[in-house]
C-alpha positions in Angstrom: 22.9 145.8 -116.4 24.9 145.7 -113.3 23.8 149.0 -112.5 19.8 148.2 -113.0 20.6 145.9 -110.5 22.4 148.1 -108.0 19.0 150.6 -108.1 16.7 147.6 -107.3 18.8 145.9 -104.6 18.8 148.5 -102.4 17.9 147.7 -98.8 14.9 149.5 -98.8 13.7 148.2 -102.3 13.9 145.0 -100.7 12.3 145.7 -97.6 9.1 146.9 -99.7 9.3 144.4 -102.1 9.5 140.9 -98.6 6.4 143.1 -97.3 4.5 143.6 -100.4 5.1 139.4 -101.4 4.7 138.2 -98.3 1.5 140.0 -97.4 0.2 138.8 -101.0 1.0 135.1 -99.6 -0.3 135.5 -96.5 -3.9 136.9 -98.1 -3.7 133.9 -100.6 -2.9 131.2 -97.7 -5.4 132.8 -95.4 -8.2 132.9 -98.1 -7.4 129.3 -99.5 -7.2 128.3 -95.7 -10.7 129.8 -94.9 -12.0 128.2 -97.9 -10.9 125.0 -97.6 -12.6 125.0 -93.9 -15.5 126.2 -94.7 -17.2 122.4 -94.7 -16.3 122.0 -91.3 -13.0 120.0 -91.5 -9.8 120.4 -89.7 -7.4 121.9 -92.2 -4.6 122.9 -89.6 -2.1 121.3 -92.1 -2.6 123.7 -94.7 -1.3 126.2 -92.4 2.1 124.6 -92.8 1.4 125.4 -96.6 1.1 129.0 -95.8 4.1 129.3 -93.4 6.3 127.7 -96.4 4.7 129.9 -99.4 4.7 133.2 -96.8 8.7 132.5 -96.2 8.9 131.9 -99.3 7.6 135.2 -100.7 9.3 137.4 -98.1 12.6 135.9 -98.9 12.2 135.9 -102.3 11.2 139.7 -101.9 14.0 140.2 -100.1 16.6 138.2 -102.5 17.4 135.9 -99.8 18.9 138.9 -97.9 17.4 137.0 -94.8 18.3 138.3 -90.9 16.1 138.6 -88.0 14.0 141.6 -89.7 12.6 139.2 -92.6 12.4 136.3 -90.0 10.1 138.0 -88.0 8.0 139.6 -91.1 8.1 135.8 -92.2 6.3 134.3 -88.9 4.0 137.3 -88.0 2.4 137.1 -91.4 1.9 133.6 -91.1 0.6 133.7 -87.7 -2.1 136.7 -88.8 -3.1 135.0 -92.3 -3.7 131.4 -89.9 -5.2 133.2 -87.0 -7.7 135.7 -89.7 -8.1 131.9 -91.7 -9.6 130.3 -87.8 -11.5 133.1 -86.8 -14.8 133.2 -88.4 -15.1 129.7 -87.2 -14.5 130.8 -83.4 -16.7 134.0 -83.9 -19.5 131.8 -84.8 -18.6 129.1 -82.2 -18.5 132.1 -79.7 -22.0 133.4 -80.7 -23.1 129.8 -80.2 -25.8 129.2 -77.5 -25.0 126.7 -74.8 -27.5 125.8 -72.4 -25.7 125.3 -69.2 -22.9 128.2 -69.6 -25.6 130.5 -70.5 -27.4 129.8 -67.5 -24.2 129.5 -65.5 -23.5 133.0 -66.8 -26.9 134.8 -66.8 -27.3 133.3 -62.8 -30.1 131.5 -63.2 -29.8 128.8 -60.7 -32.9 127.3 -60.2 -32.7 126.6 -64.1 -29.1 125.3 -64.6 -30.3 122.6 -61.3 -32.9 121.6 -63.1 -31.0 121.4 -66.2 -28.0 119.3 -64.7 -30.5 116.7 -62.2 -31.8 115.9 -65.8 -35.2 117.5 -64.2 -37.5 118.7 -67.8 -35.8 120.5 -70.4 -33.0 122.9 -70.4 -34.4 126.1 -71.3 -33.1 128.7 -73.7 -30.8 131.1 -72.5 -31.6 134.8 -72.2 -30.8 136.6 -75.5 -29.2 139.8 -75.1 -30.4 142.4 -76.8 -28.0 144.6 -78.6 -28.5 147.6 -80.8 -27.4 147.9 -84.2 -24.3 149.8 -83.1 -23.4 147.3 -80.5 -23.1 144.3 -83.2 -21.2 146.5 -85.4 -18.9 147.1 -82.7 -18.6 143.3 -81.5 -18.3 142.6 -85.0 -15.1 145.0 -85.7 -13.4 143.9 -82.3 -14.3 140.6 -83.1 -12.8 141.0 -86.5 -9.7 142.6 -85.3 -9.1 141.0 -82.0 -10.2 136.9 -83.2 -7.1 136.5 -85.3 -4.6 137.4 -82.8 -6.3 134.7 -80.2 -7.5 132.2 -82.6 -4.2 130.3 -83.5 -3.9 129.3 -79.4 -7.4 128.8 -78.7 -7.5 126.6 -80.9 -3.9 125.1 -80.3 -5.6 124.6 -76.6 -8.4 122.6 -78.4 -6.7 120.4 -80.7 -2.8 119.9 -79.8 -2.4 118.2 -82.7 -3.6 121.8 -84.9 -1.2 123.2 -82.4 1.8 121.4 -83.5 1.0 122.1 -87.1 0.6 125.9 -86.1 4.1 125.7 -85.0 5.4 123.5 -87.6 4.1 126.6 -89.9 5.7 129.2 -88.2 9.0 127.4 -87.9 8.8 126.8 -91.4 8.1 130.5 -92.4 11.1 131.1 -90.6 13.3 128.9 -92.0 12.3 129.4 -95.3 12.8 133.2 -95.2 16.4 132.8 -93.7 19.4 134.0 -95.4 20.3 132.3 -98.7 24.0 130.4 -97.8 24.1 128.5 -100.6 24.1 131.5 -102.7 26.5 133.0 -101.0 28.5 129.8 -100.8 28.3 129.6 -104.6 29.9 133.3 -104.9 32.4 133.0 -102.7 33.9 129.8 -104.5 33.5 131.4 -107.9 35.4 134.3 -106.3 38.9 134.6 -107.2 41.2 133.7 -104.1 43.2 136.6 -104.3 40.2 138.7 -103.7 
């Protein structure tokens, strides 16, 4: 038996097996995150929920090995499965017209005056016209891009998410830290002669 368990625990049985959990967690969190937003509420708490099941999962793939390695595999998965959980959201919020930035934007003067003096209705802004190949590629920058820069634009929205954000990621640290009570427990079992 002890020799089974001298082929599994090596160190890069257990780096393979923090990365495989933790990126399991972090798509589970991320999903349940997205899904739970999807009617519009605020559900930056639930990223605290990730951070502790992601740190949970990488030290748990790492039997508690801990160190700055699984620390840092702990947080950046929970900052990726948050940020890819907030950016659909933003993508759409981003593709959202407004009136007087579009204007602003476009440099149509004359219009955004009128708009702003309360002078007849705001008109619609330009639409741009994009080919085919041009949303594909706003899409896939969009979709790699978003999740990196959603967790702080939306921190700069809503401090309070921001905290929470935080909270997560100190949480998926902590919980992926070395296990000292386990190693505690073995030392005092220990003979002292050893």
């Amino acid at each position: 038996m002890n020799a089974m368990v001298g082929i599994v625990n090596t160190p890069s049985s257990r780096l393979l097996r923090a990365v495989v959990y933790g990126h399991f967690a972090a798509l589970v969190g991320g999903l349940v995150s997205f899904l739970a937003s999807l009617p519009g509420y605020n559900v930056s708490v639930l990223a605290i929920a990730v951070g502790w099941m992601v740190g949970t999962a990488v030290a748990t793939g790492s039997y508690r090995h801990g160190g700055w390695f699984y620390r840092t595999l702990a947080v950046g998965l929970t900052y990726l499965a948050v940020g890819a959980s907030l950016a659909p959201a933003l993508y759409v919020e981003m593709q959202t017209p407004r009136p007087g930035i579009d204007l602003y934007v476009h440099g149509d003067n004359q219009a955004l005056e009128h708009a702003f003096k309360g002078q007849g209705r705001v008109p619609a802004p330009p639409m741009l016209s994009m080919s085919e190949e041009d949303r594909r590629t706003d899409s896939v920058v969009a979709a790699l891009v978003l999740p990196c820069f959603a967790v702080p634009i939306d921190s700069f929205r809503r401090p309070l998410s921001g905290l929470a954000y935080v909270t997560a990621l100190f949480v998926a640290a902590f919980r992926s830290r070395r296990g000292v009570l386990e190693s505690a427990r073995s030392r005092s079992a220990s003979p002292a002669g050893q």
